[in-house]
Every structure is written in structure tokens, then in C-alpha cells.
Steps between C-alpha positions, in 0.01 A plus 500: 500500500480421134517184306807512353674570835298204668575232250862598476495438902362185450773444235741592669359227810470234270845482326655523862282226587647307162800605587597401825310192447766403159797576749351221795478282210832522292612481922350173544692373200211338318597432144273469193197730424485626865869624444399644099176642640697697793721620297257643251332634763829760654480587157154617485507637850811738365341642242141524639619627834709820391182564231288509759682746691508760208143494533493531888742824457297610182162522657492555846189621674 
């Protein structure tokens, strides 16, 4: 496998992780920065997430 392929795996893990982890939170119905900072974070995980998978399709092994 190459680099590019690996890191855009571990991407790809990482803004699920963010992501699911925002939606628990804005579920919980904290308010504040836990609420800003979820928030923030869907929108980093959508447009990390769909980057990432660009470079999963553009250099498989």
C-alpha cells in the first residue's frame, strides 16, 4: 500500500470518529462550546470525509 492511500484511510477513520461523536453530542442537547465545537466538527467531517475518498478511489493498490 502507499502513503497517500494509508493516510487517506486513516482520514477517512478519523472524521467518522468526529463525526458520529458531534451527532451524540448535539443529541445530548448540551449547549455552549460543546454544542459550537460539534457543530464545527460535521462540518469538517463533510468536507474531509468525501476528500479522503477521492484519494482512496485515486490510488488504489
Amino acid at each position: 500500500m502507499n502513503a497517500p492511500f494509508v493516510v487517506a484511510l486513516l482520514g477517512l477513520g478519523i472524521s467518522i470518529l468526529f463525526a458520529v461523536n458531534a451527532v451524540r453530542t448535539l443529541k445530548a442537547g448540551k449547549d455552549g462550546h460543546s454544542r459550537n465545537a460539534a457543530v464545527i466538527h460535521i462540518a469538517m467531517a463533510g468536507m474531509l470525509a468525501p476528500l479522503c475518498l477521492i484519494v482512496i478511489a485515486t490510488h488504489l493498490p
